[in-house]
C-alpha positions in Angstrom: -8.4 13.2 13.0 -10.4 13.3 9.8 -8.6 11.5 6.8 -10.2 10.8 3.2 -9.0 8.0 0.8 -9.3 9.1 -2.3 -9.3 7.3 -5.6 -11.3 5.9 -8.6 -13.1 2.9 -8.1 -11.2 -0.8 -7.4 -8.5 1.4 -6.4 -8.4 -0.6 -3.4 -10.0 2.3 -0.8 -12.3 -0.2 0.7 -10.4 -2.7 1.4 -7.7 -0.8 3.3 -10.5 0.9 5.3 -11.9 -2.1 6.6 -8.2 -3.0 7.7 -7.7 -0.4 9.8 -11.7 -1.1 11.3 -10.2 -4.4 12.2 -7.2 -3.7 13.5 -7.1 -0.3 15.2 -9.1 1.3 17.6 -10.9 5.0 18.0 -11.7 3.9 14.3 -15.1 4.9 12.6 -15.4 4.3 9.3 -17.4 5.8 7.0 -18.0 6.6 3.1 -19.3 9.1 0.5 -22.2 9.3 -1.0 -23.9 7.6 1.6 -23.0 7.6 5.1 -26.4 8.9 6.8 -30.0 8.3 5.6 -29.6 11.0 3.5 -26.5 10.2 1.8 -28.0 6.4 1.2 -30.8 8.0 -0.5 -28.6 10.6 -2.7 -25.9 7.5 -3.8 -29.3 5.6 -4.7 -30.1 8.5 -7.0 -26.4 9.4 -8.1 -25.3 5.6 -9.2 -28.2 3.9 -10.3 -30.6 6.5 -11.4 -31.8 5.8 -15.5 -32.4 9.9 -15.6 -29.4 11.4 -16.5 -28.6 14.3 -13.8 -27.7 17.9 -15.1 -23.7 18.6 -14.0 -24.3 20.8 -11.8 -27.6 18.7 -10.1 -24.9 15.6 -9.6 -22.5 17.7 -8.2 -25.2 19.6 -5.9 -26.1 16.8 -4.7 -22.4 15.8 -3.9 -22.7 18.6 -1.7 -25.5 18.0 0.1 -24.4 14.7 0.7 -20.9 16.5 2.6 -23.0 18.7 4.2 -25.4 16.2 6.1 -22.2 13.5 6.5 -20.3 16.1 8.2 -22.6 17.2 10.3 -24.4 13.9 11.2 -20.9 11.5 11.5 -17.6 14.0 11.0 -18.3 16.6 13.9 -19.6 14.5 16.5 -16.2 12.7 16.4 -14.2 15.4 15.7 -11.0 15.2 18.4 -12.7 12.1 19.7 -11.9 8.9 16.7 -9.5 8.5 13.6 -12.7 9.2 11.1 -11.6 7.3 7.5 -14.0 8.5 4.9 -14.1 6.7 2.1 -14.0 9.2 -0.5 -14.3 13.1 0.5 -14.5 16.3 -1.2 -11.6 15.0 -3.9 -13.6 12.9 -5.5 -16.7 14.9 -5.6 -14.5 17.6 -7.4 -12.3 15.2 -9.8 -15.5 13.7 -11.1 -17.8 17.3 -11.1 -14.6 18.8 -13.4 -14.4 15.6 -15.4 -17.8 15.6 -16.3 -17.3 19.3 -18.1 -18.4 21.6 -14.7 -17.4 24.8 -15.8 -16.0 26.3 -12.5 -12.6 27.1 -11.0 -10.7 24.9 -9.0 -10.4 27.1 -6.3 -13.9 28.4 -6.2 -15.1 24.8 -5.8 -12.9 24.1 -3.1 -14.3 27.3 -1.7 -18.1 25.4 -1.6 -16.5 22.1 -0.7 -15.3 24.0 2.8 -18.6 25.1 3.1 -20.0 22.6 3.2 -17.7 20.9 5.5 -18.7 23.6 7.8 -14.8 25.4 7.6 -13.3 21.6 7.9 -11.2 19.7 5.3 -10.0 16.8 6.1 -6.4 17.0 8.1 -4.9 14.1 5.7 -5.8 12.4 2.3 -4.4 9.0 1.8 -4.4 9.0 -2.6 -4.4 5.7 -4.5 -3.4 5.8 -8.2 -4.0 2.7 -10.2 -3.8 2.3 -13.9 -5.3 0.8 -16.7 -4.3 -3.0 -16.6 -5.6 -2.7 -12.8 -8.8 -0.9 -13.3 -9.6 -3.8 -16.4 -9.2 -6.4 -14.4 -11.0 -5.3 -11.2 -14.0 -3.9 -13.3 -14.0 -7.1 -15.2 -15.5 -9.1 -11.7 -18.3 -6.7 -10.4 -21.9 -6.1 -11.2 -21.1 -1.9 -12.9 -22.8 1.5 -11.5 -23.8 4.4 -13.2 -20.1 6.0 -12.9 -18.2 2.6 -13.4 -20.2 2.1 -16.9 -18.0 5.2 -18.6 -15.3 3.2 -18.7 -11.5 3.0 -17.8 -10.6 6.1 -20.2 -13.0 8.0 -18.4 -12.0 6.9 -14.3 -8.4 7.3 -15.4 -9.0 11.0 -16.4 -10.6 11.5 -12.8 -7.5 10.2 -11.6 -5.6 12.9 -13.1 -8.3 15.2 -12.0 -7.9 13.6 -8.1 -4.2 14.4 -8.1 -5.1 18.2 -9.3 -7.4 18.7 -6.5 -5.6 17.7 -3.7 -2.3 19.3 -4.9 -4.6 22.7 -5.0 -5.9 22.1 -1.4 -2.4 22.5 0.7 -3.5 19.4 2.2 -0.9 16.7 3.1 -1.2 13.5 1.5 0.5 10.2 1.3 -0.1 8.7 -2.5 0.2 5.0 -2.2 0.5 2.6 -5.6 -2.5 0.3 -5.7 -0.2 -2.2 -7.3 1.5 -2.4 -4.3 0.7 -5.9 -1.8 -2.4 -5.2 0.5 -0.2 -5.0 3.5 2.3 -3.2 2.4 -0.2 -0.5 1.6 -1.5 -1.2 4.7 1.4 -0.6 6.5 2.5 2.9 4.8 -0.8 4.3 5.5 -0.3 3.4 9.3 2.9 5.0 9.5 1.6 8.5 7.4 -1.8 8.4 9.6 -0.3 7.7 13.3 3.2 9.4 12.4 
C-alpha cells in the first residue's frame, strides 16, 4: 500500500514515519523531493538554491522528482511493503498553487497521475498544525529555502493541503499535530492497517 503524509513542515511527518520504520514491518520509508539520486539532486536545487526558480520551473521539477521516485522506489514495492512517503503529490500542488501557479486544481492533479504513472497513493495520513506550533518548531532549526517565508506563508499551504486532497477522492485520516506523539501514532496505525 502506498500512503503519503502530508503536511507543512514541523508538522510532525518525520517523526511518525520513523515510528512506524521502527516498529512495523514490510515498512519502507521514503520522502519527497529526494528519495533517489535524482530526487537528492532536485531538493538540493529546490531548498537551498540562491536563484530564485520560475513557478512553473519549481513545480516542474516537483514532477520530475514523482516521476523518477515512483518509478525507482514506489513500483518495485507496489503489493509487496506498506510504502510511507513523506510528502507526495499534496504537497507539491499546495505549495505550486500557493506560490501564484495559474492552473486548475483538477488539471494538476491530472499531471500529478502522470507522473505517478496512473498511481495515487491509496491513503493520505494529513497533519494540520497552527501557528503557535509552527513558531516554536521553526524557532530550533537551521531554515530552507521554503521554511524562510514564514508561518503566514506555510499556514496558507495548509489550507491549500486540505483543498487538494479533498479534490482527489482519496481517503484520508487528518490527525492534530497537537496531539501526544503516540497518540498520533496510534490513530494512524489503526487508519493504515484497518
Amino acid at each position: 500500500m502506498y500512503i503519503i503524509f502530508e503536511g507543512v513542515d514541523t508538522c510532525g511527518k518525520s517523526t511518525q514515519i520513523n515510528l512506524f520504520k521502527e516498529r512495523k514491518q514490510n515498512i519502507i520509508t521514503t520522502n519527497e523531493p529526494g528519495g533517489t539520486s535524482l530526487g537528492i539532486k532536485l531538493r538540493d536545487i529546490l531548498l537551498t538554491n540562491k536563484d530564485p526558480l520560475s513557478l512553473n520551473a519549481e513545480f516542474f521539477l516537483f514532477l520530475a522528482d514523482r516521476a523518477e521516485h515512483y518509478k525507482k522506489v514506489i513500483a518495485p514495492n507496489l503489493g509487496k511493503n506498506y510504502i510511507l512517503s513523506d510528502r507526495g503529490f499534496v504537497s507539491g500542488i499546495a505549495y505550486g498553487l500557493t506560490n501564484g501557479i495559474e492552473a486548475d486544481l483538477d488539471f494538476l492533479i491530472k499531471i500529478n497521475r502522470f507522473a505517478l504513472n496512473g498511481h495515487l497513493p491509496q491513503k493520505i495520513i494529513l497533519f494540520k498544525t497552527n501557528k503557535k506550533l509552527i513558531k516554536s518548531r521553526l524557532s530550533t532549526k537551521l531554515k530552507d529555502n521554503i521554511e524562510k517565508r514564514g508561518i503566514k506563508y506555510l499556514l496558507r499551504v495548509q489550507e491549500k493541503m486540505f483543498d487538494v486532497v479533498k479534490a482527489s477522492g482519496i481517503e484520508f485520516l487528518e490527525v492534530d499535530s497537537t496531539w501526544s506523539i503516540e497518540e498520533i501514532y496510534s490513530k494512524i496505525e489503526e487508519f493504515i492497517y484497518d
